[in-house]
GUVO-343357 format. One record per residue (C-alpha): residue number from 1; z, y, x. Coordinates in steps of 0.05 Angstrom, whole numbers. Layout:
BEGIN
+------+--------+--------+--------+
: nuro :      z :      y :      x :
+------+--------+--------+--------+
:  NUM :      Z :      Y :      X :
...
+------+--------+--------+--------+
END
This chain:
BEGIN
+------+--------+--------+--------+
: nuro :      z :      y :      x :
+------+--------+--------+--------+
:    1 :   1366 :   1678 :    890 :
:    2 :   1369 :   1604 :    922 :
:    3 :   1432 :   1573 :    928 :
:    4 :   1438 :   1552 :    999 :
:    5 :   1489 :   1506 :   1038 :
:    6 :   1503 :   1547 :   1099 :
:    7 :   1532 :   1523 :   1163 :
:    8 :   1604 :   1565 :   1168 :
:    9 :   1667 :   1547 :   1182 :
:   10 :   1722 :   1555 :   1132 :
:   11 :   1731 :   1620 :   1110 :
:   12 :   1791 :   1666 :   1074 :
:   13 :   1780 :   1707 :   1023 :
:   14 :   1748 :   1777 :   1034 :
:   15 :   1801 :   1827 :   1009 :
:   16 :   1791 :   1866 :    948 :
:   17 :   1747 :   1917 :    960 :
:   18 :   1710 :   1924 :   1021 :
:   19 :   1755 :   1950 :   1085 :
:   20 :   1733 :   2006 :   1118 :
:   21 :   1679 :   1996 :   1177 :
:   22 :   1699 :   1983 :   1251 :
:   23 :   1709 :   2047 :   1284 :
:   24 :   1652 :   2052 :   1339 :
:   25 :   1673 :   2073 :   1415 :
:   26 :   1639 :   2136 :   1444 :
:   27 :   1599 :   2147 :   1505 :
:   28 :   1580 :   2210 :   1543 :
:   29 :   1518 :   2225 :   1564 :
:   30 :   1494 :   2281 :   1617 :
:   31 :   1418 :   2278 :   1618 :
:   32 :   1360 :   2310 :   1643 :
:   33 :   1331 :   2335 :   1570 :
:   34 :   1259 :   2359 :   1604 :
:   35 :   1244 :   2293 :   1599 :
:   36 :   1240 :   2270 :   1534 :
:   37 :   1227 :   2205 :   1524 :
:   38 :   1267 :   2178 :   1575 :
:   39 :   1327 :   2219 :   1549 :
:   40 :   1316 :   2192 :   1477 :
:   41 :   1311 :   2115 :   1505 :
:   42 :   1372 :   2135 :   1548 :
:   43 :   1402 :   2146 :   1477 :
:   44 :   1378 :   2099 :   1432 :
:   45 :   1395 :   2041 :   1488 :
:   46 :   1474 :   2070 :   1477 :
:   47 :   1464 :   2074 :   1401 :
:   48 :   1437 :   1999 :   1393 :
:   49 :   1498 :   1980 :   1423 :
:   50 :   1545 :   2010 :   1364 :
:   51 :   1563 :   2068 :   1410 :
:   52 :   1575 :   2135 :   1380 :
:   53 :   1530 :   2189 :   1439 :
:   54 :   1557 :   2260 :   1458 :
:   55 :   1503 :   2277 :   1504 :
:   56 :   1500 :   2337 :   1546 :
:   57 :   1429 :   2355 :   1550 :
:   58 :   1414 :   2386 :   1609 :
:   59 :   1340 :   2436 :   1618 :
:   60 :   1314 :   2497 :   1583 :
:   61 :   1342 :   2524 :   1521 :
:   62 :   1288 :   2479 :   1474 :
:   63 :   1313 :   2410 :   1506 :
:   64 :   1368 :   2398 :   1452 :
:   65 :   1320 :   2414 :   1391 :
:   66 :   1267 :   2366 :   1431 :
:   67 :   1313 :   2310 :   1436 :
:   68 :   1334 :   2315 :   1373 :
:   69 :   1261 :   2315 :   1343 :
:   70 :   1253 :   2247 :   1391 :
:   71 :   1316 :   2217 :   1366 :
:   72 :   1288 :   2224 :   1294 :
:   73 :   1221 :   2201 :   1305 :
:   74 :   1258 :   2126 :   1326 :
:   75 :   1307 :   2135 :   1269 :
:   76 :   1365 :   2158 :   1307 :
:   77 :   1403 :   2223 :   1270 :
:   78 :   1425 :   2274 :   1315 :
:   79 :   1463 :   2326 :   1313 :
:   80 :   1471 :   2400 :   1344 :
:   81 :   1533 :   2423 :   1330 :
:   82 :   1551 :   2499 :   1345 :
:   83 :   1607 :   2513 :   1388 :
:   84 :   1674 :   2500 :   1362 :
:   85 :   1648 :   2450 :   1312 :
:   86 :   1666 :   2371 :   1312 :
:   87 :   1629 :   2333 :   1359 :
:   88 :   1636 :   2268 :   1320 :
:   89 :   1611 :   2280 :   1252 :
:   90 :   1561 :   2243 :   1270 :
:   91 :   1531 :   2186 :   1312 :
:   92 :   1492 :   2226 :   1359 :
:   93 :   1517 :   2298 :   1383 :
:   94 :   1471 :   2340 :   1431 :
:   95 :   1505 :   2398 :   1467 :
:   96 :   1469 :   2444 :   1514 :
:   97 :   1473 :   2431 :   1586 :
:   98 :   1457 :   2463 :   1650 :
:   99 :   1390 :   2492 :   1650 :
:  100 :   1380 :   2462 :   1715 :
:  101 :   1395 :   2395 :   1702 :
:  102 :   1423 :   2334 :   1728 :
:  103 :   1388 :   2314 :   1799 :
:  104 :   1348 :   2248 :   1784 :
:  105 :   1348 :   2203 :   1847 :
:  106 :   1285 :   2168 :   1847 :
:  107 :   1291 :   2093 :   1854 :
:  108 :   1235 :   2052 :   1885 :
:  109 :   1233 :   1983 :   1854 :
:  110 :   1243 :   1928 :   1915 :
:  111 :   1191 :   1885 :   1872 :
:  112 :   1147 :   1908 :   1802 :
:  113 :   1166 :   1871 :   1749 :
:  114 :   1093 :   1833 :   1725 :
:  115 :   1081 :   1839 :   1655 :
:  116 :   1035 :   1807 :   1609 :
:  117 :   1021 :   1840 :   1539 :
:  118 :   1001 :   1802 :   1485 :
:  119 :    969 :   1850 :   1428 :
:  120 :    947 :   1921 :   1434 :
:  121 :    959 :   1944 :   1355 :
:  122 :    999 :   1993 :   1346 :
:  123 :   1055 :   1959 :   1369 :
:  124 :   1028 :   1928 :   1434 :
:  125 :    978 :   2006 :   1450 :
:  126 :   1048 :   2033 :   1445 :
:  127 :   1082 :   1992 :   1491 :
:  128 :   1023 :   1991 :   1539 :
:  129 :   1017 :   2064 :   1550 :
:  130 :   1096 :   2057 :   1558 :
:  131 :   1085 :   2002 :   1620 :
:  132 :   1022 :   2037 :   1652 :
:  133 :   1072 :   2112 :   1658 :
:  134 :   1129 :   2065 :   1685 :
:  135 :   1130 :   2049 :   1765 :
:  136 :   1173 :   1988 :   1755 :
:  137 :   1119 :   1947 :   1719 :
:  138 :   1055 :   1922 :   1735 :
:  139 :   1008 :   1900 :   1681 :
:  140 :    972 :   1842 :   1691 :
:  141 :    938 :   1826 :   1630 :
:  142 :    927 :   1837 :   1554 :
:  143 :    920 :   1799 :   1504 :
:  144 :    860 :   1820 :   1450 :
:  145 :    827 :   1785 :   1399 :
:  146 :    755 :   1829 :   1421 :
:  147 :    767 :   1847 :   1489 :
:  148 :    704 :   1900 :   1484 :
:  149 :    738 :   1941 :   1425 :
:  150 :    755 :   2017 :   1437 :
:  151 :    830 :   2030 :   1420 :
:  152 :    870 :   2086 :   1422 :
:  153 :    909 :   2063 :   1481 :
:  154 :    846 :   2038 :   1535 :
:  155 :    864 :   1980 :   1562 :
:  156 :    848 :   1990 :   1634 :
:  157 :    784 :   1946 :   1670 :
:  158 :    802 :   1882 :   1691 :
:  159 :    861 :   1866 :   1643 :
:  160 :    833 :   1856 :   1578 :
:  161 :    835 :   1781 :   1561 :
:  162 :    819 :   1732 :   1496 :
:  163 :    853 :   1670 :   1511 :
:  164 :    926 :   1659 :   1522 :
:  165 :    928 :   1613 :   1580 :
:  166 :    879 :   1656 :   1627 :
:  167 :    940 :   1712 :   1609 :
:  168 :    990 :   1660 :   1635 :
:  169 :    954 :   1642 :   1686 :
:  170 :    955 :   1713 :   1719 :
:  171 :   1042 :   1692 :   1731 :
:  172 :   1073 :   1745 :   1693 :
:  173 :   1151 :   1755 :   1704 :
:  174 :   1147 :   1778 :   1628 :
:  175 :   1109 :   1763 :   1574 :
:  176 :   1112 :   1823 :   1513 :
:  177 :   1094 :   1797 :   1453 :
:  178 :   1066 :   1837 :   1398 :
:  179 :   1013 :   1803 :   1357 :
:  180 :   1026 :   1798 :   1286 :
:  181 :    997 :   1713 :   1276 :
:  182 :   1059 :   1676 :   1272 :
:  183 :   1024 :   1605 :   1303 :
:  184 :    984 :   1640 :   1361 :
:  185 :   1050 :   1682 :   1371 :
:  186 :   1095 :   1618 :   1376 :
:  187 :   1043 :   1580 :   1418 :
:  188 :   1045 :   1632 :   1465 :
:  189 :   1118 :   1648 :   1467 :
:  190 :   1141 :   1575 :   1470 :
:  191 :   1086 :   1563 :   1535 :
:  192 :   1113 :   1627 :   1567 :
:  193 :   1190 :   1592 :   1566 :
:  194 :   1168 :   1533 :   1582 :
:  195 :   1139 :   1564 :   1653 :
:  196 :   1196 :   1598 :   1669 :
:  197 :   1172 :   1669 :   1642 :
:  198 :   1225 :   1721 :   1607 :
:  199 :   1203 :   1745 :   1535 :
:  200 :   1211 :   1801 :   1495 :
:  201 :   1185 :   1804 :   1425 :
:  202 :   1162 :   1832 :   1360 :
:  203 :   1142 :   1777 :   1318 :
:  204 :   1181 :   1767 :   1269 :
:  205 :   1138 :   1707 :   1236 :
:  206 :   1137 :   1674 :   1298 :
:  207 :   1214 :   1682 :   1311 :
:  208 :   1238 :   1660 :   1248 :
:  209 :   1191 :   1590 :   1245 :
:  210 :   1244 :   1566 :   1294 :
:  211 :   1294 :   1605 :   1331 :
:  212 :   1349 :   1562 :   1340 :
:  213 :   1294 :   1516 :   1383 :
:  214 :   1264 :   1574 :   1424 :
:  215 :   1342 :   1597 :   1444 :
:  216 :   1355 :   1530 :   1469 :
:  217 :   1287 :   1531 :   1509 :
:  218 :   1294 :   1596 :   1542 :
:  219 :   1367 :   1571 :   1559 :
:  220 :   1339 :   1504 :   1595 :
:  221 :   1292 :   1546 :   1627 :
:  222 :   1345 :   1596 :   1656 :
:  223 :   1295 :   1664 :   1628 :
:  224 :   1309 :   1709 :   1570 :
:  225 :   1283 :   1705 :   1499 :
:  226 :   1288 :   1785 :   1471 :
:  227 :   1279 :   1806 :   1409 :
:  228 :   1298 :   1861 :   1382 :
:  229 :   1233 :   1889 :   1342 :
:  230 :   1228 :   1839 :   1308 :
:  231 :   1278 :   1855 :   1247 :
:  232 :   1287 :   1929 :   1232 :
:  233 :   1232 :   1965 :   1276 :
:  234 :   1282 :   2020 :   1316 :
:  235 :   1333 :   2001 :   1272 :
:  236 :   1389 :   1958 :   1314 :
:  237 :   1401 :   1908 :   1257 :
:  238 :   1403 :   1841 :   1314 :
:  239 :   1451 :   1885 :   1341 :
:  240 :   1495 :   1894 :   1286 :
:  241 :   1504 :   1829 :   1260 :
:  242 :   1513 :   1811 :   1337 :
:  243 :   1569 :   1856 :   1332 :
:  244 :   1604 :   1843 :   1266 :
:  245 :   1599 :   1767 :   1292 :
:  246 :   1637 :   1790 :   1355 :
:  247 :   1697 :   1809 :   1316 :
:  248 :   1699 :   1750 :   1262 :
:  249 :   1666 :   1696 :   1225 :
:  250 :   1597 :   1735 :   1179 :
:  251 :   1620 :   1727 :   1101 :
:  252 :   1557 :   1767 :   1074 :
:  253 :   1490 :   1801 :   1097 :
:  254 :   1454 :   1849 :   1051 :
:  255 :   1393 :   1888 :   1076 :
:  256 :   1337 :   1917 :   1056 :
:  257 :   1284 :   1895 :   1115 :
:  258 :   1221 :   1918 :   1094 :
:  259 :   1193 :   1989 :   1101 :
:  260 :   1121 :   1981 :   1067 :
:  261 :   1157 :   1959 :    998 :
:  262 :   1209 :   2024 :   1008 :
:  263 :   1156 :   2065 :   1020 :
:  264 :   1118 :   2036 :    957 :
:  265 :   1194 :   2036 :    912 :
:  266 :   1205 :   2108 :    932 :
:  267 :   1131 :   2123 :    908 :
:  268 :   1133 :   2079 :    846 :
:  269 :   1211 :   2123 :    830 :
:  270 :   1175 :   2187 :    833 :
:  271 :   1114 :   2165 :    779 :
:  272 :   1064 :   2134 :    815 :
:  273 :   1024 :   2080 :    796 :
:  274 :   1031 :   2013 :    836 :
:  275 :    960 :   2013 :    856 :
:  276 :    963 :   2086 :    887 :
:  277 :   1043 :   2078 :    926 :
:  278 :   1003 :   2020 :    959 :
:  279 :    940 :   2062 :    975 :
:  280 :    987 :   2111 :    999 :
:  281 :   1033 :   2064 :   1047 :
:  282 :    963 :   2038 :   1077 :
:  283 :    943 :   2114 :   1087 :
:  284 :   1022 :   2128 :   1118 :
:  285 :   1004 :   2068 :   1160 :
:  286 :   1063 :   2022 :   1140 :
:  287 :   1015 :   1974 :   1098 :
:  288 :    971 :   1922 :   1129 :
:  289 :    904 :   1909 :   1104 :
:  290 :    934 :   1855 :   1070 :
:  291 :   1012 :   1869 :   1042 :
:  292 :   1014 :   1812 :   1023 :
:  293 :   1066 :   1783 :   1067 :
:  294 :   1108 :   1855 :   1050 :
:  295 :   1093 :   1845 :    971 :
:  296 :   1112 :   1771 :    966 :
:  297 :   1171 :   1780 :   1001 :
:  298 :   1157 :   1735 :   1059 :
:  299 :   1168 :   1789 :   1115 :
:  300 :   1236 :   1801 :   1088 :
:  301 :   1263 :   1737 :   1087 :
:  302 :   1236 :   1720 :   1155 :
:  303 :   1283 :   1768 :   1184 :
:  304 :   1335 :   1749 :   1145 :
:  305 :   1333 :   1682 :   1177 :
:  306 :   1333 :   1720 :   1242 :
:  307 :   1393 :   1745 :   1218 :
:  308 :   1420 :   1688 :   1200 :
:  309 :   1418 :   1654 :   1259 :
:  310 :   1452 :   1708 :   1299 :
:  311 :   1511 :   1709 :   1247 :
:  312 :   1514 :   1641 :   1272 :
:  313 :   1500 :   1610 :   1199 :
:  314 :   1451 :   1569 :   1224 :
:  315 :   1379 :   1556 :   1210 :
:  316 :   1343 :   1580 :   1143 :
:  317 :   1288 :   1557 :   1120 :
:  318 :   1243 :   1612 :   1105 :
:  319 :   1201 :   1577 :   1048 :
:  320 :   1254 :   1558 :   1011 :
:  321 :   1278 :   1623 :    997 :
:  322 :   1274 :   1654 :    929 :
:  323 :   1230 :   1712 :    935 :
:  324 :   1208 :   1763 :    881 :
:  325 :   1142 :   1799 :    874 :
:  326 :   1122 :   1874 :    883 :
:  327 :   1070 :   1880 :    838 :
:  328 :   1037 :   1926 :    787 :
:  329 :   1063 :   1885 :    729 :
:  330 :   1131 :   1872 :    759 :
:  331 :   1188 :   1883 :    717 :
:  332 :   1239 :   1923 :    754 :
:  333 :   1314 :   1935 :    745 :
:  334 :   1324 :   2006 :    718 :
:  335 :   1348 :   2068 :    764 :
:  336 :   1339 :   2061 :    844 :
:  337 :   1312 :   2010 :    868 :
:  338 :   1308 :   1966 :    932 :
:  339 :   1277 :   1907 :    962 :
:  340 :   1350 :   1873 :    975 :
:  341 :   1354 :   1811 :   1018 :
:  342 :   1423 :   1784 :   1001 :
:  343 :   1459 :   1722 :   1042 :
:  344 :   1530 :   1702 :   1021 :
:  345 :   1574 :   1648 :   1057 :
:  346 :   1615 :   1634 :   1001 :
:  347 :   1564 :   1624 :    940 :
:  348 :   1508 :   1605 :    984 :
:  349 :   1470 :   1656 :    951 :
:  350 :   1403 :   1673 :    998 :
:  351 :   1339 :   1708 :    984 :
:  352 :   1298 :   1769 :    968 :
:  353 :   1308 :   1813 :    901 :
:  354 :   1287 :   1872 :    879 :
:  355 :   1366 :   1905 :    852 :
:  356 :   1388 :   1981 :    833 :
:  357 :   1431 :   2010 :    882 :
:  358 :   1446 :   2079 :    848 :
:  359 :   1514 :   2089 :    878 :
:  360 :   1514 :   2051 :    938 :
:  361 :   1518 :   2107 :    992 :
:  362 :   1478 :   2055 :   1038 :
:  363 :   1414 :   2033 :   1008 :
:  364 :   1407 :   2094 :    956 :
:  365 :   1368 :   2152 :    986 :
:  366 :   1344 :   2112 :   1038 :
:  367 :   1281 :   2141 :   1064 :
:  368 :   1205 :   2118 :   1061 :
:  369 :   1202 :   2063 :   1118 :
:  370 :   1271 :   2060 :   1135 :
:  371 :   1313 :   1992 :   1134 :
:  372 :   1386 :   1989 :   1126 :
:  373 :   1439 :   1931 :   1136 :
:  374 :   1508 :   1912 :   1116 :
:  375 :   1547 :   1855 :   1138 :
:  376 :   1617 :   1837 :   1113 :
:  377 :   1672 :   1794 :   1160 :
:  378 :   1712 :   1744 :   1133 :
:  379 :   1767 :   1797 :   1139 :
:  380 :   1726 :   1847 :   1105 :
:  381 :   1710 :   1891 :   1163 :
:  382 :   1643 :   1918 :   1149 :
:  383 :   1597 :   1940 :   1194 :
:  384 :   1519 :   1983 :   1176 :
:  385 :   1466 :   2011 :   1204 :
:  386 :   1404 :   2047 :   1182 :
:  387 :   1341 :   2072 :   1222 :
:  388 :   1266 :   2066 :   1223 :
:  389 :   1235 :   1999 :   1204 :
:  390 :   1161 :   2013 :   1216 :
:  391 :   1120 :   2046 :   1252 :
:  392 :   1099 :   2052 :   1330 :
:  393 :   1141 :   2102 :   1356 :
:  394 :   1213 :   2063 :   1334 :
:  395 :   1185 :   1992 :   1337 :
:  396 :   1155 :   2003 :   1413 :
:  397 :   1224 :   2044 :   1433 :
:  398 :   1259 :   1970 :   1404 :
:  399 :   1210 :   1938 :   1450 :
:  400 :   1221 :   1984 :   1507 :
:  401 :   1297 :   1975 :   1501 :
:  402 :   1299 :   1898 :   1510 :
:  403 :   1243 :   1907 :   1571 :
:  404 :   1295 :   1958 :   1606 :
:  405 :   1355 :   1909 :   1585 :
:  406 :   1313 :   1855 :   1622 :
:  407 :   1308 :   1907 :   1694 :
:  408 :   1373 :   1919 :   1680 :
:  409 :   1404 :   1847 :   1685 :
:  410 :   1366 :   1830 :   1751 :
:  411 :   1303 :   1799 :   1716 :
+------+--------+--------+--------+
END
């Protein structure tokens, strides 16, 4: 891996051994279960904030299992304890509620929030059929490449559009990014700061090229630059390093970011042949037409320079990380394996490798598409987190999250 000189203040010496993590606070949750997907985002919202859930789900007898099932689908791990059992064994607990349930009181929005969608792949079809169910937004135009395609998600008459500036020109309050060209993607995110215009998104590529610049341009502008989906799908990895930076100075990152070489490891561990684990993660829908950016490791280590800048390390250059190749003729370490992105304060060690994990209770086991994250303090407080990294159930709920974050704070 490169050897990097990263921007941290002095630090102390991590204690032997790492300590154990930060013990996370607990909220309680009384919800009305009938309706699942706002339950689940009701959830996931507390869960990305390193919150431990007890949630009281409140309809007929099938609401906990259903919750449960939509918890899982973003990554989140629920449980249902039986009566008498510990509540806290682990991060989510659903208990049967009421079977009538909570009384929602039905808010009418003094203004609809206008939002502008750029993409409709499966990110951006996800997060459009999210907006058209929601009475707080109004849509006001998407983004397409071939605004006469049929999709999955119809874009309704009027909104399709092909070129960025008629999209701005329609003065959304938001602009959701979701298209996966990192130039077009950080075109049309920096002219959407620059008007004034809040911005959540998904782009990782487009992030990374230079997020240190984009903060500071959403901050002169007064808006909101969001983006959560863009590192770890439904996983809350911004969140985490967020978090261990709260509580000290970031000593050490080490993830594995990228779900279509998991998928394709896990595959390869159980006999496959490279050429078929990569037919298969196109078929599971986690590989692109062209992996490349996945194989290469590119993908990985432009979220770790995402990550990077939220520890506060300062700005990575992408490029100039070392980077090993998933390929049929790759020589890999022996036992399990992962795609491990690895960033160390203290030997300026930075990069993507491919390292055997047997043992580590973290990154062994760890399903298909998942991604997982660990980052050590100074003091050696650790804190993790694990969830779905792909896919467009988890990614749009990440999306979804920051949009509701955005009502939320008066946007």
């Amino acid at each position: 891996m490169s050897a990097l000189a990263l921007t941290a203040p002095g630090l102390p010496a991590i204690p032997p051994g790492d300590a154990p993590p930060t013990e996370e606070p607990v909220v309680l949750l009384q919800l009305d279960a009938t309706v699942t997907a706002e339950a689940v985002s009701s959830v996931y919202r507390e869960v990305r904030r390193g919150r431990r859930v007890v949630v009281v789900a409140g309809g007929d007898s099938g609401a906990p299992e259903r919750l449960a099932l939509g918890l899982d689908a973003v990554g989140v791990v629920a449980a249902l304890p039986t009566p008498g059992e510990a509540l806290f064994h682990a991060g989510v607990a659903i208990v049967a509620g009421p079977s009538a349930p909570p009384t929602r009181i039905a808010s009418t929005p003094t203004r609809l929030l206008r939002v502008a969608l750029a993409g409709c792949g499966v990110v951006g079809g996800g997060v459009l059929e999210r907006l058209l169910a929601d009475p707080r937004f109004e849509v006001v135009g998407v983004l397409v490449r071939h605004p006469g395609k049929r999709r999955d998600v119809p874009i309704p008459a009027g909104l399709a559009l092909s070129d960025p500036a008629a999209l701005l020109a329609r003065e959304p309050d938001i602009l959701v990014e979701a298209i996966s060209e990192a130039s077009t993607g950080l075109a049309l995110v920096r002219a959407a700061l620059s008007r004034g215009v809040d911005v959540v998104s998904a782009n990782k590529q487009a992030i990374s090229a230079d997020l240190p610049a984009l903060a500071r341009l959403a901050g002169d502008g007064g808006v909101r630059l969001l983006y959560s989906a863009s590192v770890g799908g439904g996983a809350p990895l911004i969140e985490t390093v967020r978090r261990a930076r709260s509580h000290g100075a970031v000593a050490r990152i080490e993830a594995v970011l990228n779900g279509t070489c998991n998928f394709i490891l896990n595959r390869l561990a159980e006999g496959l042949a490279f050429d078929a684990a990569l037919s298969a993660a196109k078929e599971a829908g986690f590989a692109e037409a062209d992996p490349s950016a996945d194989l290469t490791g590119l993908d990985a280590v432009a979220k770790l320079a995402i990550l990077a800048h939220e520890a506060g390390l300062g700005r990575l250059e992408a490029n100039g990380l070392t980077r090993e190749t998933l390929a049929g003729n790759a020589t890999l370490p022996t036992g399990e394996v992962r795609q491990l992105a690895r960033l160390d304060v203290r030997t300026g060690e930075a990069g993507v490798a491919f390292r055997a994990v047997g043992g580590d209770a973290l990154f062994a086991g760890l399903p298909d598409e998942w991604n997982a994250l660990r980052v050590t303090t100074a003091d050696g407080r650790v804190f993790t987190a694990r969830g779905r990294g792909a896919g467009r159930i988890p990614t749009t709920e990440s999306v979804w999250a920051d949009l509701v974050d955005l009502v939320e704070s008066g946007r």
